[in-house]
N, C-alpha and C positions, 0 to 999 in steps of 0.2 A: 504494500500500500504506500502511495506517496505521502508525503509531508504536507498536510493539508491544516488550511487555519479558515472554519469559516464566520461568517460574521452575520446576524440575524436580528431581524425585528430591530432596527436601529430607530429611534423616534428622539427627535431633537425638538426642543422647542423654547423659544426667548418669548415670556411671555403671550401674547394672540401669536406670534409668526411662528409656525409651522415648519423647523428648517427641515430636518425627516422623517418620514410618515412611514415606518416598517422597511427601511432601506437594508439589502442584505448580498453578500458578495461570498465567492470561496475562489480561494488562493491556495493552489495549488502548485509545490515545487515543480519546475521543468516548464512553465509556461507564466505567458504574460498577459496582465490584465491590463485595459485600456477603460480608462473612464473620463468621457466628456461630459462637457455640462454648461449652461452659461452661467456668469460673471453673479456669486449671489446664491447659487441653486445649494451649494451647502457641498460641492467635493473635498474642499480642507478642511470644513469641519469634520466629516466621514473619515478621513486621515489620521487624523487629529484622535478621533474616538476609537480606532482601530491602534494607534501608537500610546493610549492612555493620558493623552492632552487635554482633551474634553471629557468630562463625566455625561452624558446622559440622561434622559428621565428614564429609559430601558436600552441595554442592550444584551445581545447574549453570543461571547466570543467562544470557540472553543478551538483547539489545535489536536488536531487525529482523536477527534471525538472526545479530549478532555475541556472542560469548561476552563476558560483561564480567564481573572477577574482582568488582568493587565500582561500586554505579551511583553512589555518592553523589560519584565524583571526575568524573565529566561536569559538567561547567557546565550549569545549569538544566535538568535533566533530572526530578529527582526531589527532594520535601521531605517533612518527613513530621514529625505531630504526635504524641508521645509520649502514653499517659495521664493521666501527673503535671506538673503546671505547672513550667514548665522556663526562665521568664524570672525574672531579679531582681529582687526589690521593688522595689528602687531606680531602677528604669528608668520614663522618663515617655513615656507613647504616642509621642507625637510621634516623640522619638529614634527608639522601637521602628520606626516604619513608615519610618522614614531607611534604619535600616541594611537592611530587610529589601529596599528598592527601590521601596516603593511611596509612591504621589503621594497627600501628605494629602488635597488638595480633594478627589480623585477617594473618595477614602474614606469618606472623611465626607462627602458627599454620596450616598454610597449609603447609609449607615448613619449618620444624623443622630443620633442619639440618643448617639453617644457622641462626640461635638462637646465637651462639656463635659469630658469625663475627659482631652482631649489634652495639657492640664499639667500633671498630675496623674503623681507618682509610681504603680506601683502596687499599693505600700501604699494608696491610700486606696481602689482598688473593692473590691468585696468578693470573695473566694472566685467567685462565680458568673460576676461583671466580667469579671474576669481569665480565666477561663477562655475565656468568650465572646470575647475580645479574641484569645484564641492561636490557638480555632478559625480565626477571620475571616483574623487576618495568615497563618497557613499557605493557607488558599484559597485569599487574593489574590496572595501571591507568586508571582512569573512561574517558572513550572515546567512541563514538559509532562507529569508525572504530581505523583501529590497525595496520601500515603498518611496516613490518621485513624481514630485509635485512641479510641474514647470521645469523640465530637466533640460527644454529647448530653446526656452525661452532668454533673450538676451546673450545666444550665444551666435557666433558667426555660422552661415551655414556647410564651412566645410567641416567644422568642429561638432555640427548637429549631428550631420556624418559620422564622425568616429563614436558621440554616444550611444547612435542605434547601431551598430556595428557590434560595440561592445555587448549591448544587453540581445544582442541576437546569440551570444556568445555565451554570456553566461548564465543565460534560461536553462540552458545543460544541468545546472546543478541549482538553479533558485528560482523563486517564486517573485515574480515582480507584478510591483500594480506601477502603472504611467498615466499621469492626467497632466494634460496640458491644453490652451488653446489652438496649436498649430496642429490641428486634427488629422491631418494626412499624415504628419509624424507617426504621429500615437497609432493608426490603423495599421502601419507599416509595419510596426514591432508587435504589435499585441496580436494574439490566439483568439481572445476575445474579447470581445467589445461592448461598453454599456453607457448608456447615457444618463444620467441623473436629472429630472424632470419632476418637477412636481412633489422631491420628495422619496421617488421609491426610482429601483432601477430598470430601466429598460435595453435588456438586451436587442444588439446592434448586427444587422448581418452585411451591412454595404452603404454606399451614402448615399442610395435612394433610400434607406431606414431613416437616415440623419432627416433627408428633403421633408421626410412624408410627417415625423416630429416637430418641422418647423426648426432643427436646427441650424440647419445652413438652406440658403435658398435655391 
């Protein structure tokens, strides 16, 4: 049996606003989950509530059929990249891939090109750098799932390139969920696909599904 974490009856709510009404997903090692949504519909908070950031008025997690109240207290179970850059200026690559576990040669040897930023506070990449750098060190960290929120977002697009590259790569051995706005990204890499709407999720078979949802025209 694979390494399965599913998530059930998710129901959010701030007050009258209804963020999710029974929203519910399974993640599965060896393949990729895609979840669109528009700006508002409640995907980072689902994230959020699946990584233990949000508490809920109900939901019900479990991992290969055990209930777990929070995944994020298993040891290398679960990581997960936020949308807004979440590291210190002040931190230089190198340090960054120390603490995170992973092996610089091995790194920059897959990813040459940022060989040069490893001393480098950073403050000195730009906006794009850094982001690109948060995507990669969440991928490579040793985890058996991999949750990424906006991984394409603000990055150049030959570097969009190398992240779906990578997670075509490492679906081999992990479970990822991918939400992003640049939807054609996300359908690219993901097995499958759901749109968040209203609250609960709507599985996606092609983007006459997206049309006929009213999410793209």
């Amino acid at each position: 049996m694979k390494d399965t974490i599913r998530i059930d009856s998710v129901f959010l709510e701030y007050g009258t606003l209804k963020v999710l009404r029974g929203a519910n997903l399974t993640i599965v090692r060896n393949h990729t989950i895609g979840v669109l949504g528009r700006n508002g519909c409640g995907k980072s908070c689902l994230l959020k509530i699946i990584t233990g950031q949000i508490q809920p008025q109900f939901k019900h997690i479990s991992y290969n059929g055990k209930q777990l109240l929070n995944l994020y207290k298993e040891k290398g179970l679960i990581n997960y990249l936020p949308q807004h850059e979440f590291h210190p200026k002040s931190i230089h690559l190198n340090r960054l891939l120390y603490y995170y576990g992973i092996d610089q040669h091995q790194f920059i040897g897959r990813y040459p090109f940022l060989k040069e930023y490893l001393q480098l506070p950073f403050s000195k990449l730009s906006g794009g750098e850094r982001r690109l750098v948060e995507v990669l060190i969440v991928l490579e960290a040793d985890s058996k799932f991999t949750i990424l929120d906006e991984p394409f977002s603000h990055i150049m697009p030959k570097h969009i390139a190398v992240v779906k590259a990578r997670i075509m790569e490492l679906k081999e051995h992990k479970g990822i969920i991918v939400t992003d706005h640049q939807y054609k990204n996300v359908m690219e890499v993901s097995d499958e696909l759901y749109l968040l709407q209203d609250g609960v999720m709507r599985e996606i078979s092609d983007e006459a599904d997206l049309k006929f949802q009213g999410y793209i025209l």
